[in-house]
N, C-alpha and C positions, 0 to 999 in steps of 0.2 A: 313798290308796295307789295306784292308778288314775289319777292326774292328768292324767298323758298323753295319754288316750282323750279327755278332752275337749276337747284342743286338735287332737287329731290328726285328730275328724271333726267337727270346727268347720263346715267345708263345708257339712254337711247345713242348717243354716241360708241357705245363699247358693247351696243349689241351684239351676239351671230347669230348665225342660222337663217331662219324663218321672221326675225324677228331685222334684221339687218336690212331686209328685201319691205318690208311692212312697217315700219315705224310706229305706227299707230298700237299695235301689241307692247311697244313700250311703256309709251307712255299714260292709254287708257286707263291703266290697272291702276295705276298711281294718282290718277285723279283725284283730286278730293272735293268736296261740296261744294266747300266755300268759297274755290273760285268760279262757280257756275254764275254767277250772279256777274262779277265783273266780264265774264266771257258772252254772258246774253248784251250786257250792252255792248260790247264793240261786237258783233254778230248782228244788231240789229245796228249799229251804226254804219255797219259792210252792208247790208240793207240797202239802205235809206241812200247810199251814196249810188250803190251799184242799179238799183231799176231804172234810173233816170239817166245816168252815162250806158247803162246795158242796150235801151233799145237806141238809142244815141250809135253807139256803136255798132251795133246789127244792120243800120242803116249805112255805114262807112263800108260796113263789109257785101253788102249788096244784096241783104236779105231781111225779111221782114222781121219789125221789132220782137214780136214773140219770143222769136228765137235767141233772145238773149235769156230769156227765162227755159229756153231747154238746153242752153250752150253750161250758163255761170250756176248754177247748184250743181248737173257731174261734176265740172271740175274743180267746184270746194270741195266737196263730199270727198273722190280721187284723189287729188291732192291732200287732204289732214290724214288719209289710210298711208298713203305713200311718199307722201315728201317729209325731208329733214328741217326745213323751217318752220319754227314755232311761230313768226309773225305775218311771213310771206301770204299774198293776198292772191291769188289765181284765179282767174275768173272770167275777164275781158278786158282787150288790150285796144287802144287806137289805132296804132301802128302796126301791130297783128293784121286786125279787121281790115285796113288798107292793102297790106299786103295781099292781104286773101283775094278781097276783090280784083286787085290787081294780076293777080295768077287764073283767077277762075275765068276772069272776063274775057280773057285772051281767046279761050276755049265757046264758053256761052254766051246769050244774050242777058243780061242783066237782071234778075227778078224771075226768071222762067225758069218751069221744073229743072231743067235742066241743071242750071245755075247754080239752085239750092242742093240738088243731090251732090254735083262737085264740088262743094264748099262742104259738104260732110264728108266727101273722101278725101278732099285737103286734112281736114282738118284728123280724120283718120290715118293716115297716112304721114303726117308730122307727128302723131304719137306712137305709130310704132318706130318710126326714126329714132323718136330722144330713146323711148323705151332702148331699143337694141343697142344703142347707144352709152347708156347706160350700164347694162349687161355684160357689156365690154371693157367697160371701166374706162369709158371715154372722155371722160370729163374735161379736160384739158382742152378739148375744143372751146374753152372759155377761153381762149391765148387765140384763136383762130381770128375774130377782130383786133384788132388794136384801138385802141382809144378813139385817136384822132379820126377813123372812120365811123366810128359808132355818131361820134359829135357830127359831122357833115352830115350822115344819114341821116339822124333820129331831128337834127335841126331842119333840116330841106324837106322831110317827108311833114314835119310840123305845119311850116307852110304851106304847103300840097292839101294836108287835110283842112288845114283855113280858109285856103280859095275855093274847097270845094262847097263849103259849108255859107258862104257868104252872103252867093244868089239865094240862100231860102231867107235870109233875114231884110234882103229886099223886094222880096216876090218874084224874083226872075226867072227866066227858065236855066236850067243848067246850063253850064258852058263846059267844053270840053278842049282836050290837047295838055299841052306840057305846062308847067308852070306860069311862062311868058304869056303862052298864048290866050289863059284862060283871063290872065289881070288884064290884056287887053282887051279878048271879048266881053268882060266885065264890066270896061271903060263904055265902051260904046253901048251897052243895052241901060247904063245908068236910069237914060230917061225914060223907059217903062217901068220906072221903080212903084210897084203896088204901096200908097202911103199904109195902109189900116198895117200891113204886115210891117213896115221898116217900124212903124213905133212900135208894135209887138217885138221885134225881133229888137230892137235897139233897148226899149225898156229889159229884157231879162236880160239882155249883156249888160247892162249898167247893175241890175241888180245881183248877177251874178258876180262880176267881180267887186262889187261893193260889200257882199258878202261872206269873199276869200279870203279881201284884206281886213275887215274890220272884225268879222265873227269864226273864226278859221276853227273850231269846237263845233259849231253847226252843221249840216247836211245841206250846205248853200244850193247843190245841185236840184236836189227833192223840193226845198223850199220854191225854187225856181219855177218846176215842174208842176207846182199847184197854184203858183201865182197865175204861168201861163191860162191854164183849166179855165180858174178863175176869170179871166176879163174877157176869154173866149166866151165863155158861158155865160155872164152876165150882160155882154152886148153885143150876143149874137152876131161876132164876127166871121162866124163860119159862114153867114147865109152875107155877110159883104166880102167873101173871097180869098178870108184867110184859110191857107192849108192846115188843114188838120189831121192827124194821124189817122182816126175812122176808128174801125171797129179791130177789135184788136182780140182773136181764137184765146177762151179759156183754156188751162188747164196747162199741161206739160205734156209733150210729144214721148210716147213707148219708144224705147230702143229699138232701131233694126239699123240691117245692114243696107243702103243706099242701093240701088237698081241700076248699076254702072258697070259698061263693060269692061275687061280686062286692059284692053287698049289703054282707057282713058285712065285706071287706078295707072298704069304705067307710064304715061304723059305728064303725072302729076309728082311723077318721085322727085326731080328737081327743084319744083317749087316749095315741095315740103322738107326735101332736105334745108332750103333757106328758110324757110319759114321754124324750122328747129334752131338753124342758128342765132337766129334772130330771135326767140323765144328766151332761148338758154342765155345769152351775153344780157340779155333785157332783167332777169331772174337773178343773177347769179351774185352780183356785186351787192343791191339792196340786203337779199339774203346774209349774206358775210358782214354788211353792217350792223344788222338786228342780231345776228351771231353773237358778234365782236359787242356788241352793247352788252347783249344777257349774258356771256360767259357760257356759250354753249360751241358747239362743233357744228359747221356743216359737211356735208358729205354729196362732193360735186355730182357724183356719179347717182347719188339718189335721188340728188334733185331731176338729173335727168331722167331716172324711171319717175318720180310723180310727177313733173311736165307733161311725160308723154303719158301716161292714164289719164292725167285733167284730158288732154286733149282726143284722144279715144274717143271716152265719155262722151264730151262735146259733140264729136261727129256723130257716135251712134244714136246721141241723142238727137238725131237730125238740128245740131248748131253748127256754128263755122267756129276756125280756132281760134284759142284764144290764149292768155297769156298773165302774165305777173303783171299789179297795178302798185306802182311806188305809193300813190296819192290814198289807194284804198289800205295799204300796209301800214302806210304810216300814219293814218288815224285808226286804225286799228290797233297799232300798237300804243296809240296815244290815248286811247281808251280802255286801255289795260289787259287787252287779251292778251296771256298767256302761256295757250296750246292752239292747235289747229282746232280745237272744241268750238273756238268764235266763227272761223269760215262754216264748219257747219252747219250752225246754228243760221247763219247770213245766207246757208243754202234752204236751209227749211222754211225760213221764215220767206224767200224770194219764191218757193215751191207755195206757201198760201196767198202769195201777192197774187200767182199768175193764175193760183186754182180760183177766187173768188175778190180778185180786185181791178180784175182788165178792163170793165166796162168803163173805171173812172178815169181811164184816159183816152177816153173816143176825144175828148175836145181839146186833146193837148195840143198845142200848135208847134209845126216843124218848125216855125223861128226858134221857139222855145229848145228844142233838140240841138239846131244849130250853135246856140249861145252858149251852150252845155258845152258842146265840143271844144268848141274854139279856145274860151276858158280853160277845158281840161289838158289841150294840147299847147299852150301858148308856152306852158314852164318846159316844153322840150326843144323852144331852141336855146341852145347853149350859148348863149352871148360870150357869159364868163368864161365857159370853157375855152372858146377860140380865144380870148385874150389871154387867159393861162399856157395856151398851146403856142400862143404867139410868143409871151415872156419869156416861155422855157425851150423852146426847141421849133425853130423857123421851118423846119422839113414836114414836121409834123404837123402843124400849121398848115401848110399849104397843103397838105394830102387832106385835111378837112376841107379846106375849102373846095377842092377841085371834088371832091364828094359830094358836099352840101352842094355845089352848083349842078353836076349830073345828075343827082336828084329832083331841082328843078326843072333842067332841059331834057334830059329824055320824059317822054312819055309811060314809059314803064318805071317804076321804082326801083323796081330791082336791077335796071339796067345801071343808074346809078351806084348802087350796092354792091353792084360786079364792079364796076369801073372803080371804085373803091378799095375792093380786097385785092383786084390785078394790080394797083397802083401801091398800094402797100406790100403785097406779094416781092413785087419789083425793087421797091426799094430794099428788103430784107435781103433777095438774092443779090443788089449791089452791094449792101453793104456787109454781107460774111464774105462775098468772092473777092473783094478789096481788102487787101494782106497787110493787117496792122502790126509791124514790128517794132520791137523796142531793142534800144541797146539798154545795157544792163551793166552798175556800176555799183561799188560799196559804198554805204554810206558810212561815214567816220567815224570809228570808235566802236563799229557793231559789225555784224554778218549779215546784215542785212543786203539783199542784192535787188538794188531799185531803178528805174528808168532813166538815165540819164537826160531826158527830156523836160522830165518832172520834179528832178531833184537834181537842179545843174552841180551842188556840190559835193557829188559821189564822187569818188575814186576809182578810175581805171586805171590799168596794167595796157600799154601798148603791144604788148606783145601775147595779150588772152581779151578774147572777143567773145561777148557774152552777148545772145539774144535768147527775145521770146515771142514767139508768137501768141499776141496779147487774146485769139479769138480761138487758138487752139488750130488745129491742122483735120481740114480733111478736105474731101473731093473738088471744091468749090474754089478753095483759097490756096491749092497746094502748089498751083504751077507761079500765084505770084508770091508766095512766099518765098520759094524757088529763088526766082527772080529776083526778090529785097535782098535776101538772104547775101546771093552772088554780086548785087553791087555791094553789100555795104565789107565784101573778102576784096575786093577788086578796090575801092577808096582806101585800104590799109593795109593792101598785102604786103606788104616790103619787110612791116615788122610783126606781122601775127603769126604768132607757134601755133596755138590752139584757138579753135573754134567751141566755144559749150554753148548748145541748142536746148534752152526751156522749154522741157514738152508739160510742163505742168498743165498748162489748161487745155489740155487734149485729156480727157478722160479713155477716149479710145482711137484709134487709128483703121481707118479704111485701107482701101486697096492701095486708090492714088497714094493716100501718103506716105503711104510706106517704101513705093515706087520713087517718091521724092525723097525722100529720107536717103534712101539705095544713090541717089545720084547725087546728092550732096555727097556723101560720104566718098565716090570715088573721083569727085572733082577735088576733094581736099586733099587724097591719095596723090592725083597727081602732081598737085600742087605744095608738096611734102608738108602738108598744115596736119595737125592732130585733130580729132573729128572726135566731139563726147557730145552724149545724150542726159541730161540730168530732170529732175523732178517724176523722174516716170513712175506711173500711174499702173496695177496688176495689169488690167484688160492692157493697155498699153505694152506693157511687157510681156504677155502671151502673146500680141500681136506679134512683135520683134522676131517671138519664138521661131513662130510658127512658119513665118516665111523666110528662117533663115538669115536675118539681119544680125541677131545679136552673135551671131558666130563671125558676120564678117565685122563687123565692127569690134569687136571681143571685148568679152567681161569688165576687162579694166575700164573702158572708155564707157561704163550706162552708169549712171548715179541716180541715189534717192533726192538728191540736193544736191542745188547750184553748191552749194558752200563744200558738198563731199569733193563734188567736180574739180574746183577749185585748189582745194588742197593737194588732192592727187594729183594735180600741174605742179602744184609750187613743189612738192614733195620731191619730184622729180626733176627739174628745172635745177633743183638746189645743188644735185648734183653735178650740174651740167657747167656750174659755174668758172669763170675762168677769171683769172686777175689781169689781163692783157688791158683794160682799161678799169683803173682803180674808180675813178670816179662813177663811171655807168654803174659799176658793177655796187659800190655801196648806196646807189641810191638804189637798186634792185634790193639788195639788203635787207634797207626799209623798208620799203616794200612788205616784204613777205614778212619781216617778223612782226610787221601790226597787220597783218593775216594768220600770224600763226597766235598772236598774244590776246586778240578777240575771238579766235574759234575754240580755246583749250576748255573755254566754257559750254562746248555744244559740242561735244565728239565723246565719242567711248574711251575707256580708261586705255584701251591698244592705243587709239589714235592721240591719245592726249601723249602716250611715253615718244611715239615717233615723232610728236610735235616738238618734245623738251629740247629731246637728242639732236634733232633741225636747227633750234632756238639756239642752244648750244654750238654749233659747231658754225651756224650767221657770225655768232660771237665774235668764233676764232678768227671765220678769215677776213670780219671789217678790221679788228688789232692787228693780223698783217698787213693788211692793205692800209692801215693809218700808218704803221712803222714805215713802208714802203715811202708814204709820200713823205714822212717826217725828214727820212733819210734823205730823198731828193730833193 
């Protein structure tokens, strides 16, 4: 509907300056009227969703509901000045909030000044992360998860946040410990279940998700949130022992800087470093889909400076961090907003909620908050995903599950989260330091040089040994490349003349390999085999330079292409020929002249005349060696 807008602040991708760092200078100017009306409502639909999941969440994070209304307007407002998504929603996160609590709690008592003031320097302290981060051009720590931990994480912490949310929908008192332990203290306090609250708390989970699935255009959450008010207030179930939220501070909290000493802003760099990654990986893929829809650019590294201002904001604004909400994105973008003008508008409009509409949730009942959650967090476990990770790749697969499960058995979340990226770390360092090598064969009728493996019907020369190091060469994989390299000279040395080494998917070379390289070459020496290096790469070749290999190796033997490599064998070999066994020697022949009759198309006009003259003179000595055996 909106079409326009995307083309019309296309610019904001191809900004510089001042304007590269602020995005909002782009696009502002360009604004035009007529979409103010479509951007008020998804701004007030970002609303309507966010006060009811905000203090929801504040409560996950271990600080009182308010504070979602001084957390989620900075970081609209921040983020539409500085971030490169046009849809993306910023504001308050589930998984954030837990996190948070989770780090803060280690340190303080739950709800106590203390508590709150380290939940504003978390949350300060993750935005100058992404910020510097950013700054850097860091972005690429979007590759720093991998999938299949994101899916065990974001699933196991899902559950985490469901068991914690449970006991207020039966009245019970908290239970605490790791995932296990909590569904069991769960099992046993059943029979103090307070009835008044389980039917409150049961009634808005049915009406909650009755209103996901049926009316998914509505603000089910808010709807919720007034139903609860409602049957609190009409039968005075606060004075039969339903919990009720209470009284809830007007207005929005003044910036400042938290009252915290050095120490502890420094205690807390670890957790905000995860809490940045977890922010960014959470941000960054929705982003690129809303991109990818509207034909616009994102710009990974900016997203990380406005991450971290939302989250600044947040803190200074005495909130805890907070993050990208897919569910709020996506009915924002399903309600037609067009620029970051919606999130602000959802900030102003959250900034009159909190000035002159707090009183009308003194009666909201915590079932009600609970049912909210539960609902909002139930689509983050990824059922499908594991199944998709199960169909496509069994390793991967199981490095979610052993995620998803350490997030239920430790105690800390983020112990999980580690156990995750160590256990993906691990397999990555197994699987570059494990030396994937290929033989390398022609395929018929072309120059093409493919894997014998993969293409059983290539063409090989018993006497030229083609590999490639399929991962590229360097620190990691060099000693067993090494090692493949010398068994597979050792299975066929009796008839191999030449050795040619594909360095093509080396873009550059380390120290090790080059050191490798160096000892290949004087093991072939000894072993009077010819040693060429083909496919090489500049950086690759300044390496050679630099430390003196290309001089021992010499000129002749480095090639741009396996096929140059090749030729300059047969080229020379040709020479070499001898008629003492007519038959070896014409099927060698062949050989080379459907080597020399498919490359005349892919060589320079020099190398095409020394092919003829080749071709030619194959000619002559197959009609000797036919006359020869005629005669005999």
């Amino acid at each position: 509907m909106l079409s326009g807008v995307y083309m019309t602040i296309q610019a904001q991708a191809e900004s510089t300056g001042l304007r590269r760092y602020i995005p909002i200078l782009a696009w502002l100017p360009q604004y035009q009227s007529k979409w103010l009306w479509v951007d008020i409502i998804a701004g007030l639909t970002i609303m309507a969703l966010l006060v009811p999941e905000g203090m929801a969440y504040a409560e996950l994070a271990g600080m009182p509901p308010q504070t979602a209304f001084y957390a989620a307007p900075a970081g609209l407002i921040l983020y539409a000045i500085f971030g490169s998504s046009r849809q993306l929603v910023v504001a308050v996160s589930a998984i954030v909030a837990v996190m948070s609590a989770s780090i803060v709690g280690a340190l303080a008592p739950a709800h106590s000044p203390e508590f709150i003031a380290l939940t504003a320097v978390l949350a300060i302290m993750a935005g100058l992360v992404a910020l510097l981060a950013g700054l850097l051009r860091l972005g690429r720590i979007a590759q720093f998860f991998s999938e299949s931990v994101l899916v065990g994480f974001i699933s196991g912490l899902a559950l985490v946040i469901m068991i914690k949310q449970i006991p207020k929908l039966f009245g019970l008192e908290p239970v605490s410990g790791n995932f296990w332990e909590r569904v069991i203290e769960l099992v046993h306090e059943l029979p103090e279940t307070h009835m008044q609250i389980l039917a409150v708390g049961l009634s808005t989970l049915i009406l909650m998700i009755f209103l996901e699935r049926r009316f998914k255009r509505i603000p089910a959450a808010l709807i919720v949130m007034i139903y609860g008010i409602a049957v609190v207030s009409v039968f005075d179930l606060a004075g039969q022992g339903v919990h009720i939220i209470g009284e809830i501070h007007s207005g929005v909290a003044p910036p400042k800087l938290p009252d915290i000493s050095l120490q502890a802003w420094l205690t807390l760099i670890p957790g905000a470093i995860a809490i940045t990654l977890v922010i960014f990986a959470e941000a960054i893929q929705p982003a690129r889909s809303f991109a990818g829809k509207h034909h616009y650019e994102i710009d990974e590294n900016q997203e990380l400076i406005g991450l971290g201002m939302a989250n600044m904001g947040a803190g200074f604004f005495q909130g805890f961090p907070i993050g990208a909400s897919l569910s709020k994105s996506a009915d924002n973008d399903a309600a037609g907003g067009a620029t970051q003008m919606a999130g602000i508008i959802a900030a102003l409009s959250t900034i009159l909620v909190a000035l002159f509409f707090t009183p009308l949730f003194f009666n909201l009942p915590e079932a009600a908050l609970a049912a909210i959650v539960i609902v909002a967090v139930s689509g983050m476990v990824k059922v499908n995903d594991f199944q998709r990770l199960y169909r496509l790749h069994r390793p991967e697969f199981w490095l979610a599950v052993i995620t998803f499960l350490g997030v239920l058995t430790f105690k800390e979340v983020l112990a999980g989260l580690l156990l995750g990226v160590v256990l993906s770390l691990l397999t990555l360092i197994w699987r570059t330091s494990t030396p994937k090598l290929s033989v390398l064969g022609r395929i018929p009728g072309t120059v093409l040089y493919k894997s014998t493996k993969h293409h059983p019907d290539t063409v090989t020369d018993p006497s030229l040994l083609i590999l490639r190091p399929d991962e590229g060469i360097f620190f990691a994989n060099a000693a067993g490349l090494r090692n493949a390299i010398r068994r597979q000279i050792g299975a066929a040395r009796m008839s191999i003349k030449v050795t040619i080494i594909d360095v093509e998917m080396s873009n550059d070379l380390d120290v090790s390999s080059v050191e490798m390289l160096e000892k290949l070459y004087e093991e072939h020496e000894s072993l009077g085999i010819q040693f060429k290096l083909a496919g090489i790469h500049q950086p690759v070749r300044e390496m050679l330079d630099i430390s003196g290999l290309t001089e021992k190796i010499s000129e002749e033997n480095l090639h741009h292409t396996v096929l140059e490599a090749v030729l300059a064998y047969a080229l020379k070999h040709l020479e070499e020929l001898t008629i003492d066994d007519p038959e070896t020697v014409i099927n060698r022949i062949d050989a080379l002249t459907a080597i020399f009759d498919n490359a005349s198309e892919h060589v320079s006009e020099e190398h095409r005349a020394r092919l003829s003259t080749a071709i030619d003179r194959l000619e002559g000595v197959r009609s000797q060696l036919e006359e020869q055996q005629e005669q005999s």
